[in-house]
N, C-alpha and C positions, 0 to 999 in steps of 0.2 A: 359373296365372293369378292375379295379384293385385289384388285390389279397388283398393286404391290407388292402382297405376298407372297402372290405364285409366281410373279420375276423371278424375285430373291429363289426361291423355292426353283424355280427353272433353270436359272443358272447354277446354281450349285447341284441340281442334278446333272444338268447337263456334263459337266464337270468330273464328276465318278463315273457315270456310264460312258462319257467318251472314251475315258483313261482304263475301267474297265474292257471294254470294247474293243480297245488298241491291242491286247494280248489275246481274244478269243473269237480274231476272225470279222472281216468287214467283206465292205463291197467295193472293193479299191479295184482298179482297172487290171487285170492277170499282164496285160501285154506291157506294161510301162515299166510292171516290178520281174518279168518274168525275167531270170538269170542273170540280173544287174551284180549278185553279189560275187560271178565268177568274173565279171569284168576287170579293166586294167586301167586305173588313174589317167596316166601319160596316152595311152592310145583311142579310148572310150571316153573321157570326161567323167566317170562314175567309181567314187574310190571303194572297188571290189578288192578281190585278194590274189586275181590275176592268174585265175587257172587255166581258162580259154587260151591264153598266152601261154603259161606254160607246157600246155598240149602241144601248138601249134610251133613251138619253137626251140621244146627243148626234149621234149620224150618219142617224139617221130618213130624210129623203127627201134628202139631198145624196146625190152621184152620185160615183162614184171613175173612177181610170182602172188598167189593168191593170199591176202591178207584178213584176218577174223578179225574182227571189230565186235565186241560186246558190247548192246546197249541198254544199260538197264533203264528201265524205264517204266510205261504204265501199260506197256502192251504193247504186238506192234502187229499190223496188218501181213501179215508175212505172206498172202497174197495178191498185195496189191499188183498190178500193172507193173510198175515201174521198179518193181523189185523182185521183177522176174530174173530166173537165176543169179540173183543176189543176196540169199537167206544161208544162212549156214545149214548145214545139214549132218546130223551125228552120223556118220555111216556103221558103226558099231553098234547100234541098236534097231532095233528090227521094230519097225510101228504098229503100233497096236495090239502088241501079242500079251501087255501085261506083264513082261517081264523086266529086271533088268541087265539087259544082255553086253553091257559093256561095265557093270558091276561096278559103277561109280556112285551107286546110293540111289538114283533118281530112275523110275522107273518110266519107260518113252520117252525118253528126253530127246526125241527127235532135232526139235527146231531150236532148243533151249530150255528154261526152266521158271515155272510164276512159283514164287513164295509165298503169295499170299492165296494160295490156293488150299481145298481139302482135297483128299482124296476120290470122295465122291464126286469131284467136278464144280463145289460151289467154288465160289469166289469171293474175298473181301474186296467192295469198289469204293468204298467210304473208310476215314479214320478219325480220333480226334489228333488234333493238334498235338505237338507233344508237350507244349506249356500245358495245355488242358492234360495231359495222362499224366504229368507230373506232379500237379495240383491237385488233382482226383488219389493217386497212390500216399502223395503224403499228408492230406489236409488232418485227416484221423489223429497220425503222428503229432502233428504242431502247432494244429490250429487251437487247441487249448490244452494245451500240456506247458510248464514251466522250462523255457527256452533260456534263461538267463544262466542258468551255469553249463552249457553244453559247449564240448569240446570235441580237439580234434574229428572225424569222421561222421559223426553230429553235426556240428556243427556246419561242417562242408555241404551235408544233406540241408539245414536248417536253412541255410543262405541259396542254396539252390530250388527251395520249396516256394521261400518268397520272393526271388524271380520270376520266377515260372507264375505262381499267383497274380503278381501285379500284370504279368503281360499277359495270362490268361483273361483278367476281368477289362483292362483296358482292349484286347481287339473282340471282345464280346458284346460290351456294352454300345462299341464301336459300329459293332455290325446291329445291332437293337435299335440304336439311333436311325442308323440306314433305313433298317427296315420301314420304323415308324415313318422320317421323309419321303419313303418311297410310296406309302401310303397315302398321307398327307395330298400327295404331289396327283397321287393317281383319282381320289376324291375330289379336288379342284380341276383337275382336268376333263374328266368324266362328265364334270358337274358343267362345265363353260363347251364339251362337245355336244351333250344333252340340249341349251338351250338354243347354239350353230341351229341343227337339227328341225328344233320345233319350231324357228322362223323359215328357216328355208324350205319348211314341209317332207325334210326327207331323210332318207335311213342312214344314206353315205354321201357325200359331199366331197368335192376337190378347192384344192387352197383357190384356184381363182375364181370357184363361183362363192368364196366367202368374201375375197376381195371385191368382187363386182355386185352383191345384196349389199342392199342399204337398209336399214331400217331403224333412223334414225330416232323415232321417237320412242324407242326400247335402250335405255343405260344398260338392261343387261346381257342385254344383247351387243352393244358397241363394247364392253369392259370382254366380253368371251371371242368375242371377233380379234381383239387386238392382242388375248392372248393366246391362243391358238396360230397368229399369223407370227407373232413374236418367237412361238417355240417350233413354227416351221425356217423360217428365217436363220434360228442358230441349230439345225441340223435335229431337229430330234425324230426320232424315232421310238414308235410305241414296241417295235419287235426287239429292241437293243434292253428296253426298260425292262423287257418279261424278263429275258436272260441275267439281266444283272439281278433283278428282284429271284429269280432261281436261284445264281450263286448265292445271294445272302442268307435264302431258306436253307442251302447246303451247311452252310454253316452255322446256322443254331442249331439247327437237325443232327447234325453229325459233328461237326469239324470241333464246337467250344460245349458239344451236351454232354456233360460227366457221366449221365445214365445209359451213354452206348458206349458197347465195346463190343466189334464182330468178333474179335480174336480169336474166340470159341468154336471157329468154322474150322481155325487150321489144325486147332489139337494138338497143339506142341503148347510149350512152355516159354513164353516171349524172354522168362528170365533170366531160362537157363543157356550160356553159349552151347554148349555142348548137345541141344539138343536140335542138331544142323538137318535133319533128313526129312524135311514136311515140304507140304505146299504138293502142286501137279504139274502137269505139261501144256496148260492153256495158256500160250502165251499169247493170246489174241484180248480174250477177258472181256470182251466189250467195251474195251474202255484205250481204245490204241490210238483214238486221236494223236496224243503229244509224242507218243514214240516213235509212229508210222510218220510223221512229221520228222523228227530228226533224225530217224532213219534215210528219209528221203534225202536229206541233205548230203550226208555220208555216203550213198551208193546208189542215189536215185540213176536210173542207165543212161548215160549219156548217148548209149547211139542207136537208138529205137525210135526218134522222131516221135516221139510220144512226154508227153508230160513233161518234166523238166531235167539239169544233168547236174548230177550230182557232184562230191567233188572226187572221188577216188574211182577208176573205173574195174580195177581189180582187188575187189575184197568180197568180203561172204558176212554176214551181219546174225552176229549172237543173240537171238532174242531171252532179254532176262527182264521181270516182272517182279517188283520190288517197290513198287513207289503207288501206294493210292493215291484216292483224294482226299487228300488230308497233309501229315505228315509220315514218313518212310520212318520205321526201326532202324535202331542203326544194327541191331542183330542179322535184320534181311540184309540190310546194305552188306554188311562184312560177307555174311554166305553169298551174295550174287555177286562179290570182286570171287571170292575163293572157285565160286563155280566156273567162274570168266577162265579163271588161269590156268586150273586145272583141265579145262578141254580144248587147251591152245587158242584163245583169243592173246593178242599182243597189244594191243590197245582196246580202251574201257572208256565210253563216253556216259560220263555221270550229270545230267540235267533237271540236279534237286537239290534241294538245302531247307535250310530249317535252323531256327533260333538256338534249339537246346539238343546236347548230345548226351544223355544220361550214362551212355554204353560207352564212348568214345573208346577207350582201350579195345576193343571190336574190332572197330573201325581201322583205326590205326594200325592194331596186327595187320589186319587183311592188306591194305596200303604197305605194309614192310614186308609181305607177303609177294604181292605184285613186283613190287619191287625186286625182291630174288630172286624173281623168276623173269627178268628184264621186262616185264608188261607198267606202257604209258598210259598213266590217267589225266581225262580232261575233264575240268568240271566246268560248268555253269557259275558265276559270279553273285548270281541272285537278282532278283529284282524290287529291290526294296527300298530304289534309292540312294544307298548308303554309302559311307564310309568303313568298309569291314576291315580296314586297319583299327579302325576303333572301334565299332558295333559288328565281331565274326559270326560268320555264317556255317554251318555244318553241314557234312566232313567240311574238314582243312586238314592241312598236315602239319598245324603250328601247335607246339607245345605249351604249358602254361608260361614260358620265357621267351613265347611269341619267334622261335628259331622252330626249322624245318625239321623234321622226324625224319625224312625220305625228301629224296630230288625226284621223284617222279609222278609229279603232278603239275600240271597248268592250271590255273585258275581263270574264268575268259568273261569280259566286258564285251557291251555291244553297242556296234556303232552304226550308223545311216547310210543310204545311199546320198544324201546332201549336204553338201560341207561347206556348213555354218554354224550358226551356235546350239542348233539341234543335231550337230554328228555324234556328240553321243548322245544313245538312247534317252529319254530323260528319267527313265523308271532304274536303269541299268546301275549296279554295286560299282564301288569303284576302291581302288585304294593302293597305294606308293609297294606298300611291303606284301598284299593279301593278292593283289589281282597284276598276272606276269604280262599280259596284253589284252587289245580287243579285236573282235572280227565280228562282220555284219551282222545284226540281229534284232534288224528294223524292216519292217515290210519284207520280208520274205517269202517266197514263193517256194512252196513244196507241197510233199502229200498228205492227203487224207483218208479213211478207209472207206474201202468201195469204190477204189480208182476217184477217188474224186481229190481235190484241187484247190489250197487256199494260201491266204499270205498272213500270216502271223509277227508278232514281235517276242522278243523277249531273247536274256541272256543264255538262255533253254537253246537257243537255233545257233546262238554265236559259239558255243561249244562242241559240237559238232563240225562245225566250220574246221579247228584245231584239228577234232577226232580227223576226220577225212583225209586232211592235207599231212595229218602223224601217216595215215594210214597209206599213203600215196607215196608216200618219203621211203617207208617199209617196203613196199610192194616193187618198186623198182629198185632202190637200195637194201638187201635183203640181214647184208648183213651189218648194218648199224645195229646201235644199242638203242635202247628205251632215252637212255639220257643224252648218247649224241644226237637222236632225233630233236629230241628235244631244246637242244643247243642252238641244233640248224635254226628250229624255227625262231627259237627268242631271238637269235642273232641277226637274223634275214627280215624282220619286221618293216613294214615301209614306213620311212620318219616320213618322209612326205607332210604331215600333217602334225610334226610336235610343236608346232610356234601356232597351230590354231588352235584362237580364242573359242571356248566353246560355255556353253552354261551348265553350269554342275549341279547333274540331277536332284530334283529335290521332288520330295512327295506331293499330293496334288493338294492338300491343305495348307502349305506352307507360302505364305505373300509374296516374299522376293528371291529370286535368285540370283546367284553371284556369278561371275562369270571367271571361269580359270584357263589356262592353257591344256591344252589335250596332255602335251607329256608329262603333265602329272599325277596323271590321275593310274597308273601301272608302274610295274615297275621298269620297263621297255621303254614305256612311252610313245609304244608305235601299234601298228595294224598288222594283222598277218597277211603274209604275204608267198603265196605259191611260189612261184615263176623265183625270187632272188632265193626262197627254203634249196628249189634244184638245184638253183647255180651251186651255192655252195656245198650242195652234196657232189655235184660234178666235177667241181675244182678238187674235193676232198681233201677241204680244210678241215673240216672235223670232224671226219669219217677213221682217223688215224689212232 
């Protein structure tokens, strides 16, 4: 065993499973992060988005009216705790009888609707990638067929096959890497807790009875002692390592294996748009972590002294199941806005993205769709680091000339409770033309299923932030539109913070980072912000 290598080897673990880690859940104190993101800059010290303020100073005895909020997502706990009477509920259909009694296509669509459901009640909870279904659909076509005179429509496929290719084999081979390091890492470890053990005569051991054994005249015994003490020293843990070594088997298994396809559960035809009427009514799936989480954000109850307070207190929440683990269709995506809109949701919080959009005209209908029927979409910004003015993420509503198709969409970055050069997230999309602002979506505290309780990151939580405070705008302002909502808020953003320096996110392999001004990385260049979104609906500056 050599010291050296399982350093090197430590530290660069240490490194992915931290960053890993940061997005699926720690053990960070609940009371420190608990409802810092409704707080107020100027009166708290903590740059929230100032909805506790806004309660406390500006909606007192005005009356709202009830506002639907669709979330598509990956499921959502629709009985949690905190989301008690806060679920939509279709009153046009009668539950469980097997019919469909409001003759909208979906049969008990009580709560909402999963698309990636059969009828039987299974469920697809894994997908591949869509670089990977794209690489798998066309490798036949062009991996050795005569590509040199292909034109038009051809051609467009030819160049999109090897995209998809190259970033299919580069985050596969990626994750293979991983894999092998995480093995590696687990065999030297194993191997130096093995020998701890057999000098101290015992099964389990605490770091300070390895600090306090000597046993000098054993090298290897003092090389396992120092690395062990080393890898407790920079925080590691063996329960973070299973989890991230899971996500990696997730995805050879599923997410880059060209030899799975569930599809076949739902029995429709992924290809055809037209064939809109599949999937069930499980909107829970087993799989509601990340929904029941940004649902919580959106209409967690603020006044049951339980769990945490969301930011809107009068809405009803759409549950729509659309998004595995994997990559989301953009066929589903389009049918769960179409289903949004069509049973009165007014705002749509979308918290998924993805490299490649093969369907996009799907997509984009349904977006010009929402659109005319005044319904606000908020999307998630992605977490990839990035620059998506220059590297976009899917939906957007940008055309091949990089101009808007529809005004009714936010695009949303995420920012910290500490303001320094880590306020923005450092995983968190960013960009001038692609992403309209940011709001919190660092350490946040919301739900889990089974009433239970976590603090998560990611651009996933900073969009909902938007969804909530659209939704809160609506519910006491009833008759604004989609896009003077959406005015209010780009306009109302707190600058507070566009002249801080902050360091622009970079992936966790990459040596140095640069440090930029916060106001440029949106096109606002500010944070959302409650409390000035009322004022200006109250003045009814552009509510007219």
């Amino acid at each position: 065993m050599k010291k050296v290598s399982i350093y090197i080897a430590a530290i660069m673990m240490l490194k992915v499973v931290n960053a890993f880690s940061a997005h699926t859940g720690n053990q960070k104190d609940s009371a420190t992060y608990f409802n810092w993101f409704n707080l107020d800059y100027e009166m708290d010290g903590i740059p929230g988005i100032s909805t506790d303020k806004a309660y406390n100073e500006l909606l007192g005895n005005k009356k709202s009216t009830t506002v639907v909020v669709a979330v598509i997502d990956g499921g959502i706990d629709i009985h949690h705790e905190d989301l008690k009477g806060k679920i939509w509920i279709n009153e046009d259909e009668i539950p469980g009888n097997g019919k469909d009694d409001d003759e909208n296509g979906f049969i008990d669509d009580v709560y909402g609707w999963n698309f990636l459901g059969a009828a039987d009640g299974r469920n697809i909870k894994y997908e591949n990638y869509e670089a990977t279904r794209l690489y798998k659909k066309y490798k036949n076509r062009f991996s050795t067929a005569d590509t040199i005179g292909l034109s038009g429509k051809d051609l467009e496929l030819f160049s999109l096959f090897k995209k998809a290719r190259k970033v299919h084999f580069q985050k596969y081979t990626k994750a293979l890497n991983e894999m092998a390091m995480i093995e590696k890492f687990e065999k030297n470890y194993y191997k130096a807790d093995s020998i701890v053990k057999s000098n101290l005569k015992k099964d389990t051991f605490s770091i300070e009875e390895i600090k306090s054994f000597n046993a000098s005249d054993s090298r290897e015994f003092i090389m396992a002692k120092s690395v062990l003490l080393n890898l407790s020293d920079n925080g590691f843990c063996m329960e973070r390592l299973k989890k991230y070594k899971d996500r990696i088997s997730v995805k050879l298994n599923y997410h880059f294996n060209t030899d799975y396809d569930p599809r076949s559960i739902v029995n429709d035809d992924p290809e055809n748009p037209g064939d809109s009427i599949y999937g069930n009514n499980d909107v829970i799936s087993g799989t509601s972590d990340h929904g029941t989480f940004v649902s919580g954000i959106i209409a967690g109850n603020r006044n049951n002294n339980i769990g945490m307070k969301g930011i809107a207190n009068d809405v009803r929440i759409m549950a729509i199941r659309a998004v595995p683990d994997g990559d989301e269709r953009d066929k589903d995506v389009a049918n769960a806005i179409k289903y949004a809109v069509n049973n009165g949701a007014k705002i749509i919080n979308m918290s998924f993205g993805k490299d490649f959009t093969p369907q996009k005209e799907l997509v984009d209908e349904a977006i010009r769709y929402a659109a005319a029927n005044d319904v606000l979409l908020i999307h998630a910004a992605g977490n990839e680091s990035d620059n998506t003015d220059k590297n976009p993420r899917y939906p957007n509503v940008l055309n091949t000339g990089k101009e808007k198709i529809t005004d009714n969409w936010i695009n949303v970055g995420a920012t910290s409770r500490e303001l320094d050069d880590y306020f923005v997230g450092d995983f968190s999309n960013y960009g001038k033309n692609s992403v309209e602002l940011f709001a919190p979506g660092v350490d946040v505290f919301s739900l889990q299923p089974d009433n239970k309780y976590d603090i998560l990151d990611g651009t996933s939580f900073a969009s909902p932030m938007v969804a909530g405070t659209a939704a809160l705008i609506k519910s006491y302002y009833p008759e604004m539109t989609a896009a003077q909502i959406k005015d209010v808020i780009l306009s109302s953003v707190s600058l507070s913070y566009k002249r801080q320096k902050v360091l622009l996110p970079a992936k966790v392999d990459e040596k140095k980072k640069r440090r930029t001004k916060f106001k440029k990385l949106s096109s606002t260049g500010g944070v959302l912000n409650v409390y000035n979104a009322l004022q200006l609906c109250e003045a009814g500056i552009l509510s007219e």
